[in-house]
C-alpha positions in Angstrom: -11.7 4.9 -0.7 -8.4 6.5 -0.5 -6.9 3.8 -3.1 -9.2 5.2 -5.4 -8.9 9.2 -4.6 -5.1 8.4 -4.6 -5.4 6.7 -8.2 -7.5 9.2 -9.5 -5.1 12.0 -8.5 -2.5 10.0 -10.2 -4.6 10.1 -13.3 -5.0 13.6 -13.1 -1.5 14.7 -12.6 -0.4 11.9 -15.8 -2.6 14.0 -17.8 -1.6 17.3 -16.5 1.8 16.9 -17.2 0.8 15.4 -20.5 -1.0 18.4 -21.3 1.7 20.7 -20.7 4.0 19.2 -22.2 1.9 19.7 -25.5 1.0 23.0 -24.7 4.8 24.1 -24.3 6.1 22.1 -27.6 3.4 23.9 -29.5 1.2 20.8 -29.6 -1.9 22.4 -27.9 -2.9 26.2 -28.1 -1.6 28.0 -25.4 -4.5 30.0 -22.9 -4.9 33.8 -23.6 -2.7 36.7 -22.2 -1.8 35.0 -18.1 -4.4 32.3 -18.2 -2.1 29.9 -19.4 -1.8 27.6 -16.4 -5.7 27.6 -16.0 -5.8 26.3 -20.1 -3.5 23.7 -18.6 -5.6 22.5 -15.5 -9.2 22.5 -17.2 -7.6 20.3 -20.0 -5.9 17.9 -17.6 -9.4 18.0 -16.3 -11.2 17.5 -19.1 -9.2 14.7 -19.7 -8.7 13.1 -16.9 -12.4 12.6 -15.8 -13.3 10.1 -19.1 -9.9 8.1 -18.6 -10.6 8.0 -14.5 -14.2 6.8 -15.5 -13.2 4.1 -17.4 -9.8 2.8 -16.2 -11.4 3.1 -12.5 -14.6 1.3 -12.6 -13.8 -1.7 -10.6 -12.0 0.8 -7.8 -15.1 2.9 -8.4 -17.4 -0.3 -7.6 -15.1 -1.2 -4.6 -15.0 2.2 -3.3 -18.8 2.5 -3.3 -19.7 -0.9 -1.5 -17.1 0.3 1.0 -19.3 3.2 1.6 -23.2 1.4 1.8 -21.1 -0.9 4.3 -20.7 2.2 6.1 -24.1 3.6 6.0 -25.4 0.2 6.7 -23.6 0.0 10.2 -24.2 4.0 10.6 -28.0 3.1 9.9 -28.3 0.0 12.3 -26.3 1.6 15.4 -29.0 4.4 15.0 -31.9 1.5 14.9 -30.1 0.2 18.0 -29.7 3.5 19.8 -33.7 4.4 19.0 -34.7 1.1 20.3 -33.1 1.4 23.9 -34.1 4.8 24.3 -37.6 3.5 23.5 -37.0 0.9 25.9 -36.0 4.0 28.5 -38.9 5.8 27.5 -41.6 2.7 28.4 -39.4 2.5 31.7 -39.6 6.1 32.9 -43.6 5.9 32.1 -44.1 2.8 33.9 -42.4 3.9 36.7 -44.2 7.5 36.8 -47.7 6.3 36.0 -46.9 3.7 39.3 -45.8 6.4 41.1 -49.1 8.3 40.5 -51.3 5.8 41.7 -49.9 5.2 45.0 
C-alpha cells in the first residue's frame, strides 16, 4: 500500500513540475491575479489522476488484495472473539441456572 501511495506521489510531483515548467515558459496560461500556484496544483492534478490510473493498475490491484487480506483476518479474529464470548456466555448461564436450583 505504501509502494503505491509512494508511486502515485511520484506521479504527481512528475506532472507538477511538468506543469510548471509550461506554465513559466509560456506554454500553459498562467492562473488569475495570485492564484497562480493553485492553476499549477489542480493541473498537476488533473493530470496526474488519468496517468496514475493507468500506469498503476497492477500496483492498484496489488494494493487492494493487500487490503481484503486485511479485512479478511480483521473479520475472522472478530468471528473468533464472538464465538468464545458466546462460549462464556453459555458458561456463566449454566453455572447460574445450577446455582439456582440448589
Amino acid at each position: 500500500m505504501l509502494r503505491y501511495t509512494l508511486m502515485r506521489l511520484g506521479i504527481f510531483v512528475g506532472c507538477l513540475v511538468v506543469v510548471w515548467g509550461a506554465v513559466y515558459s509560456g506554454l500553459a496560461p498562467r492562473g488569475l491575479g495570485d492564484s497562480n500556484g493553485l492553476w499549477i496544483v489542480l493541473l498537476a492534478l488533473l493530470l496526474s489522476a488519468p496517468i496514475s490510473f493507468v500506469v498503476l493498475r497492477a500496483e492498484r490491484d496489488r494494493a487492494s488484495e493487500q487490503i481484503v487480506r486485511r479485512v479478511d483476518r480483521f473479520k475472522a479474529g472478530m468471528e473468533v472473539s464472538r464465538s468464545q464470548e458466546d462460549v462464556e456466555d453459555t458458561a456463566g448461564d449454566t453455572s447460574r441456572t445450577q446455582g439456582q436450583t440448589s
